[in-house]
Backbone as ProteinMPNN parsed JSONL, in Angstrom:
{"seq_chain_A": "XXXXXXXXXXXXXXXXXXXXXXXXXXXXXXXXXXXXXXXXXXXXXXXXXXXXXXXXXXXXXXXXXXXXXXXXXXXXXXXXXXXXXXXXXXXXXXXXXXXXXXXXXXXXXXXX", "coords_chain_A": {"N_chain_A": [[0.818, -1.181, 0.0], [1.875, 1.291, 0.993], [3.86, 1.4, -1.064], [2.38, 1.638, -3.114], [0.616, 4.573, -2.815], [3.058, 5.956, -2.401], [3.886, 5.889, -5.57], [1.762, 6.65, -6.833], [1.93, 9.304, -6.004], [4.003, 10.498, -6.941], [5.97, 12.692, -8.678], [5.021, 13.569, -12.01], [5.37, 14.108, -15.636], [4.097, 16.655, -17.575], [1.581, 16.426, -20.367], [2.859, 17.53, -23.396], [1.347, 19.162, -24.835], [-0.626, 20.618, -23.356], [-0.35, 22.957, -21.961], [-1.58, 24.607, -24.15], [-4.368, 23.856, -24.693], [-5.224, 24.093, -21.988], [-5.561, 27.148, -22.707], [-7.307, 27.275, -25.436], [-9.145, 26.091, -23.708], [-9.941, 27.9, -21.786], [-10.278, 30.456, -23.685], [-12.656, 29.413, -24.565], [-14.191, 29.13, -23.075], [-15.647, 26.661, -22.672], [-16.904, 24.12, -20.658], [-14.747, 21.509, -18.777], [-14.7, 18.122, -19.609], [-16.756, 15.495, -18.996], [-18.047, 16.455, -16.578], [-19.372, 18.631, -13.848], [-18.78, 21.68, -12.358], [-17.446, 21.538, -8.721], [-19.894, 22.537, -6.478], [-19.797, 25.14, -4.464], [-19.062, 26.024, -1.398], [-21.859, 27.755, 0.6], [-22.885, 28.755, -1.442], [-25.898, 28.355, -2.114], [-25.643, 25.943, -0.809], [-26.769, 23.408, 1.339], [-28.666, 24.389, 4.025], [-28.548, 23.365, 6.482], [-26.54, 21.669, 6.945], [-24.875, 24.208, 6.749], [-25.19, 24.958, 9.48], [-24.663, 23.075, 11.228], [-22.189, 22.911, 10.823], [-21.582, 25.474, 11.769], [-22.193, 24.968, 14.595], [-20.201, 23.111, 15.28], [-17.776, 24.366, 15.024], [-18.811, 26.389, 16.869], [-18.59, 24.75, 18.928], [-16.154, 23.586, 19.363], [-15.021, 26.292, 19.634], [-15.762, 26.715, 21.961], [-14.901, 24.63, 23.991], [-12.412, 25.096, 23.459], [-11.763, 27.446, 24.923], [-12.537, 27.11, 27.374], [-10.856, 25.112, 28.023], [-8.02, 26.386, 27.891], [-8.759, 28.427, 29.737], [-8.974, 26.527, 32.202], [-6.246, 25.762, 32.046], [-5.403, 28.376, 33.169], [-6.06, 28.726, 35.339], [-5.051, 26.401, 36.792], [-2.513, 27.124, 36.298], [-1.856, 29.878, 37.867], [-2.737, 28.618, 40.488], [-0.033, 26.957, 40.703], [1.759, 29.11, 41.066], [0.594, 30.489, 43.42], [0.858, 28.459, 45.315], [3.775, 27.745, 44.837], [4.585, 30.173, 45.56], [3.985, 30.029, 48.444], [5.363, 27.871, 49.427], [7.766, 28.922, 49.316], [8.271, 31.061, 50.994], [7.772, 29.738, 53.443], [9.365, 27.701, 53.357], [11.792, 29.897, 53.918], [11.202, 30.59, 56.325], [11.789, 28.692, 57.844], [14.311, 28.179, 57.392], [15.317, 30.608, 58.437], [14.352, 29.915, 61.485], [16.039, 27.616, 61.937], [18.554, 28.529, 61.72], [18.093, 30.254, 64.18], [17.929, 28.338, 66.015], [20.159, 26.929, 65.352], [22.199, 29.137, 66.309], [21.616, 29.289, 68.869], [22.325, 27.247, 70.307], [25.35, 26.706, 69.537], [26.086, 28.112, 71.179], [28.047, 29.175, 74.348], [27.57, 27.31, 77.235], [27.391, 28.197, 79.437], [26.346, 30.658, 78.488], [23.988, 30.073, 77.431], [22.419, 29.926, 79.554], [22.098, 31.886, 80.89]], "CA_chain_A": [[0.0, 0.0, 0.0], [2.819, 2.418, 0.83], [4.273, 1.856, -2.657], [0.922, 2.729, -4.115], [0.767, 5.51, -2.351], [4.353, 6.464, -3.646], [3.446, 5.954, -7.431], [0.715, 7.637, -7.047], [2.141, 10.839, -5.491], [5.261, 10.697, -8.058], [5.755, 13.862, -10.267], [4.894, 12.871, -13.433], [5.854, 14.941, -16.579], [2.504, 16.994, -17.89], [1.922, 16.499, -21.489], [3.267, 18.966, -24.115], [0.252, 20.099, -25.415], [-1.671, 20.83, -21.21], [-0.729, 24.899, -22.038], [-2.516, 24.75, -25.542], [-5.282, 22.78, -24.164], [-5.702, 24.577, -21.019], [-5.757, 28.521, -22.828], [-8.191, 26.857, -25.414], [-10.446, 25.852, -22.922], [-10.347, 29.296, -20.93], [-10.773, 31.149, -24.512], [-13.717, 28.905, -25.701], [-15.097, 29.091, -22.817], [-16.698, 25.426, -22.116], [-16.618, 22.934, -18.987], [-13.935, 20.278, -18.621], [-14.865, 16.901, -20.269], [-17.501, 14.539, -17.851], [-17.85, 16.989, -15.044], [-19.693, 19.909, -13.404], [-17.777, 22.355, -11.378], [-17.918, 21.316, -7.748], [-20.608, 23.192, -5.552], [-19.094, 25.916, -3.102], [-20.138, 26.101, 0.577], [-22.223, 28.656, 0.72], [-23.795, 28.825, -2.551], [-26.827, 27.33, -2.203], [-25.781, 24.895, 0.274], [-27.949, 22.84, 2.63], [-28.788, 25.287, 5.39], [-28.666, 22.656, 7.774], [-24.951, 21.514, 7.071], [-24.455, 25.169, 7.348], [-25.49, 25.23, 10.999], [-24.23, 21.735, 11.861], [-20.818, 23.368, 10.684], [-21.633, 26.659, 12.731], [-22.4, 24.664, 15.448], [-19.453, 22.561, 15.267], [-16.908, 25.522, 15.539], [-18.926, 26.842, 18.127], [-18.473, 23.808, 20.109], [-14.662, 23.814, 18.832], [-13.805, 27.708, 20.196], [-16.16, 27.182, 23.334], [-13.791, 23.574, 24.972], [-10.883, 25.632, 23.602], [-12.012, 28.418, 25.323], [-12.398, 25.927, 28.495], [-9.273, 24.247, 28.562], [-7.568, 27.917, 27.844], [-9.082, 29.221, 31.628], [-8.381, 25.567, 33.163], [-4.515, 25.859, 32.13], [-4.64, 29.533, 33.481], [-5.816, 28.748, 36.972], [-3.519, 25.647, 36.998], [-0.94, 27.919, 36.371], [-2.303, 30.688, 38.763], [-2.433, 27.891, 41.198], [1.104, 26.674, 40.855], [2.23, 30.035, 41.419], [0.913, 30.531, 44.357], [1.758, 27.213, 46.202], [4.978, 28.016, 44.769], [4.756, 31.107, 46.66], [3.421, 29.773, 49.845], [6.711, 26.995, 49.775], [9.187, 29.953, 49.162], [7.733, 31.731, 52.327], [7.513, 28.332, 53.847], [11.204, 27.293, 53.801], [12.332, 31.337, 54.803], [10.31, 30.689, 57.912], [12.154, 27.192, 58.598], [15.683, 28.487, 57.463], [15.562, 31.533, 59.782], [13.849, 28.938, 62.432], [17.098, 26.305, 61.782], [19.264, 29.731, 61.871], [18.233, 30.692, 65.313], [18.437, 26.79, 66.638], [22.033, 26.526, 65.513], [23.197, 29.944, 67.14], [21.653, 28.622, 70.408], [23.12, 25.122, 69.927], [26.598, 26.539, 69.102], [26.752, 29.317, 72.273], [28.813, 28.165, 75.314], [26.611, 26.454, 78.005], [27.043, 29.154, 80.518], [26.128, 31.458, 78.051], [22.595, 30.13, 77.663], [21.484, 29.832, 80.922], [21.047, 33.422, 81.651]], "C_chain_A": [[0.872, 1.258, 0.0], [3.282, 2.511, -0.52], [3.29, 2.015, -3.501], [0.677, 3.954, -4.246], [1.815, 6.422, -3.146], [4.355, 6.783, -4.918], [2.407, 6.885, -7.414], [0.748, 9.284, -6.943], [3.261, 11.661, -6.278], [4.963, 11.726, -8.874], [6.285, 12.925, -11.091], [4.787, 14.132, -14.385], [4.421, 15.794, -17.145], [2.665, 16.938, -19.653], [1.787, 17.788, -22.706], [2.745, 19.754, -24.261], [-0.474, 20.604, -23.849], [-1.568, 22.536, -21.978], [-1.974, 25.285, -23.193], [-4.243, 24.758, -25.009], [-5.964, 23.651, -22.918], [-6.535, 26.522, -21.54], [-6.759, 28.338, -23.884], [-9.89, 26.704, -24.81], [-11.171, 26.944, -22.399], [-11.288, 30.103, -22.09], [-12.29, 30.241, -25.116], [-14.745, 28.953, -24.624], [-16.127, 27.474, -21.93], [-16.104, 24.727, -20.896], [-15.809, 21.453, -19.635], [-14.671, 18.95, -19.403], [-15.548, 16.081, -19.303], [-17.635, 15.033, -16.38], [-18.56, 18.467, -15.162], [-18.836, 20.53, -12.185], [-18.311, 21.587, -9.846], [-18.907, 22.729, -7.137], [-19.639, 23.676, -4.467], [-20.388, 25.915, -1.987], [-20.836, 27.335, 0.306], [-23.181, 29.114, -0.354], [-24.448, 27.968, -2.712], [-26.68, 25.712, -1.62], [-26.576, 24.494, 1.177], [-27.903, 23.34, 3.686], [-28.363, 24.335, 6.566], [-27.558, 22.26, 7.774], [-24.052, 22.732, 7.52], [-24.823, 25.29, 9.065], [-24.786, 24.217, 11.855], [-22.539, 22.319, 11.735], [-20.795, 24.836, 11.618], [-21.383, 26.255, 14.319], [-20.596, 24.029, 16.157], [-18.118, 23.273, 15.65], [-17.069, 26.221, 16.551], [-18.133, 26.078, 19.35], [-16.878, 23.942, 20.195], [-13.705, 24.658, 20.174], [-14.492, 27.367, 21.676], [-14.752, 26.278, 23.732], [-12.639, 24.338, 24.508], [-10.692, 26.794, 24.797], [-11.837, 27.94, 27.029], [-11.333, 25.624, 29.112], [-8.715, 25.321, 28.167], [-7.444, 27.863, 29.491], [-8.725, 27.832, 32.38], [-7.343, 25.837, 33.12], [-4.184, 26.924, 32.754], [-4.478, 29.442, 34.763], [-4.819, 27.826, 37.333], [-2.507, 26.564, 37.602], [-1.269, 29.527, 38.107], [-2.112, 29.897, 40.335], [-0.924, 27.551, 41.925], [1.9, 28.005, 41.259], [2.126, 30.474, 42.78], [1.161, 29.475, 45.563], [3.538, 27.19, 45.961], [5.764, 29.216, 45.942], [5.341, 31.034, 48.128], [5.196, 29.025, 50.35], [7.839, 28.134, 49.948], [9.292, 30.74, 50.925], [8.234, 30.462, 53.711], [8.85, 27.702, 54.659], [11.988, 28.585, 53.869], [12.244, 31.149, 56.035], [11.411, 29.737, 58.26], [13.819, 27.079, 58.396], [15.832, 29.55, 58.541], [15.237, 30.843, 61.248], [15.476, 28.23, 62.915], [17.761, 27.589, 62.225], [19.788, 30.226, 63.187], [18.424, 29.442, 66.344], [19.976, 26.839, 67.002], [22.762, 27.684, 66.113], [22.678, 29.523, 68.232], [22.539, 27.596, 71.044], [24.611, 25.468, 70.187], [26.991, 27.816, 70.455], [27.145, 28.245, 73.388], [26.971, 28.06, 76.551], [25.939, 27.278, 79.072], [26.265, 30.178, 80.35], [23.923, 31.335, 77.945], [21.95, 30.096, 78.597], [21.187, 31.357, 81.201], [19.97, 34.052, 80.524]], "O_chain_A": [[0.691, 2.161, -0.817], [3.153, 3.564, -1.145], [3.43, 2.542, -4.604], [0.518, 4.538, -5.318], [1.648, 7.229, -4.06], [4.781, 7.852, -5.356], [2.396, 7.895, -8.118], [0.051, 10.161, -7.455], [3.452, 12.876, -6.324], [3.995, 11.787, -9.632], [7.184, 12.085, -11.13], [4.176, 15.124, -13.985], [3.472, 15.042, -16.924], [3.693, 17.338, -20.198], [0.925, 18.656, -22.838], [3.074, 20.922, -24.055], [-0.897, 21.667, -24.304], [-2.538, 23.146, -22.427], [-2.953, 26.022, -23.071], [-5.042, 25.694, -25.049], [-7.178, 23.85, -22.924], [-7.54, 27.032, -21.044], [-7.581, 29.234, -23.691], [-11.04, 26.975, -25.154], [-12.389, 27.125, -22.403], [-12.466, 30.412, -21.909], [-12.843, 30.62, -26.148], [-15.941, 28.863, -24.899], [-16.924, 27.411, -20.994], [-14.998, 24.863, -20.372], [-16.124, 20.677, -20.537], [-15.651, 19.486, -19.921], [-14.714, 15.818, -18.437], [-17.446, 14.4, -15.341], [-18.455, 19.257, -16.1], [-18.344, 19.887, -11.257], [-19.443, 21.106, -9.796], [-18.54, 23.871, -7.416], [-18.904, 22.978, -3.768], [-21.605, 25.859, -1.815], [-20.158, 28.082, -0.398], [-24.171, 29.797, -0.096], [-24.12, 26.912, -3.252], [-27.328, 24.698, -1.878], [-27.133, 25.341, 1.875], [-27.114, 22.864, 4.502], [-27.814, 24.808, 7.56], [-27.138, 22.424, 8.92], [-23.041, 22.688, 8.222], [-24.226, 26.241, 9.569], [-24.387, 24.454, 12.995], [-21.765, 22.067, 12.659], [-19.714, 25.112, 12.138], [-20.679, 26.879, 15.113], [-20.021, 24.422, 17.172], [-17.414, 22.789, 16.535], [-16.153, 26.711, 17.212], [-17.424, 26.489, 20.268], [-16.419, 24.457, 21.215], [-12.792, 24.403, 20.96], [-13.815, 27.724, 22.64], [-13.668, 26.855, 23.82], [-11.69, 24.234, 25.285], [-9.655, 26.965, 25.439], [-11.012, 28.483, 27.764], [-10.938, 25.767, 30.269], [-9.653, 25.355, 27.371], [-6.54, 27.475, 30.231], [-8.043, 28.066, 33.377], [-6.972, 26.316, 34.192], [-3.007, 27.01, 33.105], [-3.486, 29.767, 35.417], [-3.852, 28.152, 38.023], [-1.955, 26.732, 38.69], [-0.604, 29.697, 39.129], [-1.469, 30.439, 41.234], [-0.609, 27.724, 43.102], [2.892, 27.732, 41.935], [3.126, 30.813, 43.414], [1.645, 29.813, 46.643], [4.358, 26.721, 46.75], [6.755, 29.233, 46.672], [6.31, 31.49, 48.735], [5.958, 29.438, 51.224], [8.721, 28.03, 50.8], [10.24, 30.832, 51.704], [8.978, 30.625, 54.678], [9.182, 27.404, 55.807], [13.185, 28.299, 53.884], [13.114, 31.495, 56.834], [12.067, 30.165, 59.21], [14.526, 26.246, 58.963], [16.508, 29.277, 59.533], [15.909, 31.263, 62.191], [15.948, 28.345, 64.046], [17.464, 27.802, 63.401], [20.936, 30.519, 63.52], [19.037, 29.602, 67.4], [20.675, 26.819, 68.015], [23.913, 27.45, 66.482], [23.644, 29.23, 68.937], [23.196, 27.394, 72.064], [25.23, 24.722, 70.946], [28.12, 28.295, 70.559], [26.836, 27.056, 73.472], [25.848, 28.563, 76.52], [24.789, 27.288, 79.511], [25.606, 30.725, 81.234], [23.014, 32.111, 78.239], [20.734, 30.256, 78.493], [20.15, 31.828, 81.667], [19.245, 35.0, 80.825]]}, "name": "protein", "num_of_chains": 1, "seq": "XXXXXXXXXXXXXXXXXXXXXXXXXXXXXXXXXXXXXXXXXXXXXXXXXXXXXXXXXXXXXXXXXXXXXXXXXXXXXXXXXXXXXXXXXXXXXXXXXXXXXXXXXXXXXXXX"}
């Protein structure tokens, strides 16, 4: 299947005459050989695909819109528990701080 694929996707040479052929067609005027142009969206399209596709983008931007404000508070979140820890371990280094100058004064010295 991959080498189908491959062949299939291969530039292939266009034949000599395609420019002739193509400015022809423009100047004369007529439609391609076994084919009507495709139908554009919008022109005279089935109202109701139009809405089902309205809808569909709605739904789209709203959950983006969603998961947007979830990731912000996340983040809003993490910031301030980040905070709180920073504060957190100040408190418990100045704490340890005042331990070890007690700890490290002479014996006599703390008693009064």
């Amino acid at each position: 299947m991959d080498r189908e694929l491959h062949d299939a996707l291969q530039r292939k040479q266009a034949p000599d005459d395609l420019a002739d052929r193509v400015l022809a067609r423009i100047n004369s005027g007529t439609q391609p050989q076994g084919g009507t142009q495709p139908a554009r969206a919008g022109a005279g399209a089935n109202p109701v695909l139009r809405w089902l596709a309205a809808a569909a983008v709605l739904a789209i931007t709203v959950g983006g819109a969603e998961r947007y404000y979830t990731q912000q508070q996340q983040a809003a979140e993490t910031a301030r528990v980040k905070e709180e820890l920073r504060v957190a371990l100040q408190i418990t280094n100045n704490t340890l701080a005042r331990v070890q100058d007690k700890i490290s004064q002479p014996a006599d010295a703390r008693g009064r």
